[in-house]
C-alpha positions as CSV (number, residue, x, y, z in Angstrom):
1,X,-14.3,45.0,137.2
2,X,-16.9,46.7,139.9
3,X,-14.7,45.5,142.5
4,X,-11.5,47.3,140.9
5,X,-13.6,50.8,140.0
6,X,-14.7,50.6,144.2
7,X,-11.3,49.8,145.3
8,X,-9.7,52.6,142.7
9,X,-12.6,55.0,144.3
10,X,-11.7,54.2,147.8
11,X,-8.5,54.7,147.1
12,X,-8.3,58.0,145.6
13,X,-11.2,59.3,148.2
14,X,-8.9,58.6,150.6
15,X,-5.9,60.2,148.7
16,X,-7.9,63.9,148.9
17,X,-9.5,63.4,152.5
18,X,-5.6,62.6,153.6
19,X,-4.5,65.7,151.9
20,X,-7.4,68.1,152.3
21,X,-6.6,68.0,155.9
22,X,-3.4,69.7,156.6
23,X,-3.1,73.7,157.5
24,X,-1.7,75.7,155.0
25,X,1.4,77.2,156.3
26,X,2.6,78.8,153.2
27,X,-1.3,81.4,153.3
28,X,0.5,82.7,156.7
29,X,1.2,86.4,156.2
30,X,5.0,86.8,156.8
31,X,6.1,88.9,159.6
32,X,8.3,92.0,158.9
33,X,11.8,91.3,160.5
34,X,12.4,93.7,163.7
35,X,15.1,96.4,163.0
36,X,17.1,96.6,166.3
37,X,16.9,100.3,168.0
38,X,19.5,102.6,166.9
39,X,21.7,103.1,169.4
40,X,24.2,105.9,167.7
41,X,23.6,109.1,167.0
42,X,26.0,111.9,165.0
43,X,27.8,114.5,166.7
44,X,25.9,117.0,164.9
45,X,22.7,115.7,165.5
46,X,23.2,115.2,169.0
47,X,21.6,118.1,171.4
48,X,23.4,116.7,174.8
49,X,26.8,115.4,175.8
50,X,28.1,113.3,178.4
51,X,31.7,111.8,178.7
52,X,32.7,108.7,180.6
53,X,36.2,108.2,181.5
54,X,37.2,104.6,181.0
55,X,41.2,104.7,181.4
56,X,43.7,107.2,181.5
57,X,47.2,107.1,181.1
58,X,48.9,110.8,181.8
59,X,52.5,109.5,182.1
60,X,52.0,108.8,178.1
61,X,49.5,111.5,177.4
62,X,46.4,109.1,176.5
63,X,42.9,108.9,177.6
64,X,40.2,106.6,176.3
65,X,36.5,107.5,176.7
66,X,33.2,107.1,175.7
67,X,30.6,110.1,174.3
68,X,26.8,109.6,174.8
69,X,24.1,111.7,173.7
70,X,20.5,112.1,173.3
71,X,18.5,108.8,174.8
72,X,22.1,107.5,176.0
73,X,23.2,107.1,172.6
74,X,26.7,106.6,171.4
75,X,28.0,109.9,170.2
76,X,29.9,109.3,166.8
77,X,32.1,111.3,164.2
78,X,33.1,113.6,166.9
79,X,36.4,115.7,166.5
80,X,36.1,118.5,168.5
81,X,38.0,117.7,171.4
82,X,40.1,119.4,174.2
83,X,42.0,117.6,176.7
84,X,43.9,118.9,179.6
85,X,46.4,116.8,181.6
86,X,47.2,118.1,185.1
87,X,49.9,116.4,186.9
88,X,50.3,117.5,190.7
89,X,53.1,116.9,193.2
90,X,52.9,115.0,196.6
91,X,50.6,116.4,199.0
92,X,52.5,119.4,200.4
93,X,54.7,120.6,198.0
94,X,54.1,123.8,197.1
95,X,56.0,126.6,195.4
96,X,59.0,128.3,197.5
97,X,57.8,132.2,196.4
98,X,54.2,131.9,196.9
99,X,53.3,129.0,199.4
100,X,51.0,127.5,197.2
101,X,50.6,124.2,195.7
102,X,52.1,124.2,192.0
103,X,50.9,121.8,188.7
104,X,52.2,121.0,185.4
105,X,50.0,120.7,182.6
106,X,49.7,119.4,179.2
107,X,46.7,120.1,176.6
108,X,45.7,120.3,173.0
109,X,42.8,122.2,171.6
110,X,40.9,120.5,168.8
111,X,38.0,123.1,169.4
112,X,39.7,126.7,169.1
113,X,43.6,125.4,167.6
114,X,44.0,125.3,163.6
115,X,46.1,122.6,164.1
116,X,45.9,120.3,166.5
117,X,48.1,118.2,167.8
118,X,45.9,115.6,169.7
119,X,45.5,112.0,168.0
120,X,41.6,111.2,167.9
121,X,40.4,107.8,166.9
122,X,37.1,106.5,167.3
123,X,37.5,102.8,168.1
124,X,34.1,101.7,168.1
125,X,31.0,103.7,168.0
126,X,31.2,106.2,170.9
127,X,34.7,105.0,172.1
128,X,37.8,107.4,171.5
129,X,40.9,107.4,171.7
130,X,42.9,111.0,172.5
131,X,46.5,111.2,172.5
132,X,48.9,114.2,173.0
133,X,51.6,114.3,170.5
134,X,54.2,114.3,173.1
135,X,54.0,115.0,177.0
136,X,57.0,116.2,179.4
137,X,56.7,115.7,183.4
138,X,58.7,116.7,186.0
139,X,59.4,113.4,187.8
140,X,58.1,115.2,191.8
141,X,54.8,114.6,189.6
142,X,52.3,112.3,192.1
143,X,48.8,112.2,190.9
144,X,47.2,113.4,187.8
145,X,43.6,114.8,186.9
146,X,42.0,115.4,183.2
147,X,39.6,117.6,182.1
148,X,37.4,117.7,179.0
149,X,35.5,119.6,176.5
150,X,33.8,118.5,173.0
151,X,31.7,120.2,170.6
152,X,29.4,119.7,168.1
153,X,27.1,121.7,166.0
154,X,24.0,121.4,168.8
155,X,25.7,120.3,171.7
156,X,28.6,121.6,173.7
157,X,30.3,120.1,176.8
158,X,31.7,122.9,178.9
159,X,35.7,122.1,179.9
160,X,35.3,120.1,183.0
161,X,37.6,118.0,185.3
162,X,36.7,114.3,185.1
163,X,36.9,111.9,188.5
């Protein structure tokens, strides 16, 4: 019976030592997770604007482009648009009366109009869509440029042609 108390003491010695020494993983304070940066900001939060054309088609009257803001933040909820279409003939053309080199155009005023006519989606944050509801060109029409102004509460991008 000695024998069996040593072996049973042995045993269970051996037991706690074994399982005494392991770390305690679960005592590790947890980290907080990481929020990512925000990288959107409101229209009328937003104290600068900048535009980036990213495709234009003037023969249909759309234009796609993306609005940043403050820290090169994606502008969103913006509505205040205005979008001018200029279509120009071949170099050298110019009007018969006055010698001088004639244009077509084709706008929409979200900014001063009551009702506008443009189509404005915001595909993604930042990215918008702006369509005219309908555009008319002569067909001696060459090239094409667009100019554009947006507004906000803070911020206001002057009407200016785009490259």
């Amino acid at each position: 019976m000695k024998h069996t108390k040593l072996y049973c003491a042995i045993g269970l010695s051996s037991v706690l030592l074994l399982g005494c020494g392991s770390d305690d993983d679960d005592n590790k304070p947890v980290e907080p997770p990481v929020e990512p940066p925000v990288s959107t900001i409101g229209i009328n939060d937003t104290e600068t604007l900048t535009v980036n054309l990213t495709t234009v088609d003037a023969e249909k009257g759309s234009v796609a482009l993306t609005l940043t803001g403050d820290d090169d933040k994606l502008v969103t909820e913006a509505s205040g648009f205005n979008l001018i279409l200029m279509g120009y003939p071949e170099e050298g053309g110019s009007s018969v009366k006055y010698k001088l080199g004639w244009h077509q155009v084709n706008n929409s005023n979200c900014i001063a109009d009551v009702d506008c006519t443009m189509a404005i989606t915001e595909s993604e944050s930042g990215k918008y869509n702006l369509e005219l509801g309908s555009v008319e060109w002569k067909d001696a029409i060459d090239s094409y440029r667009v100019a554009v102004e947006v507004k906000g509460e803070k911020a206001h991008l002057e009407l200016a042609f785009l490259d």
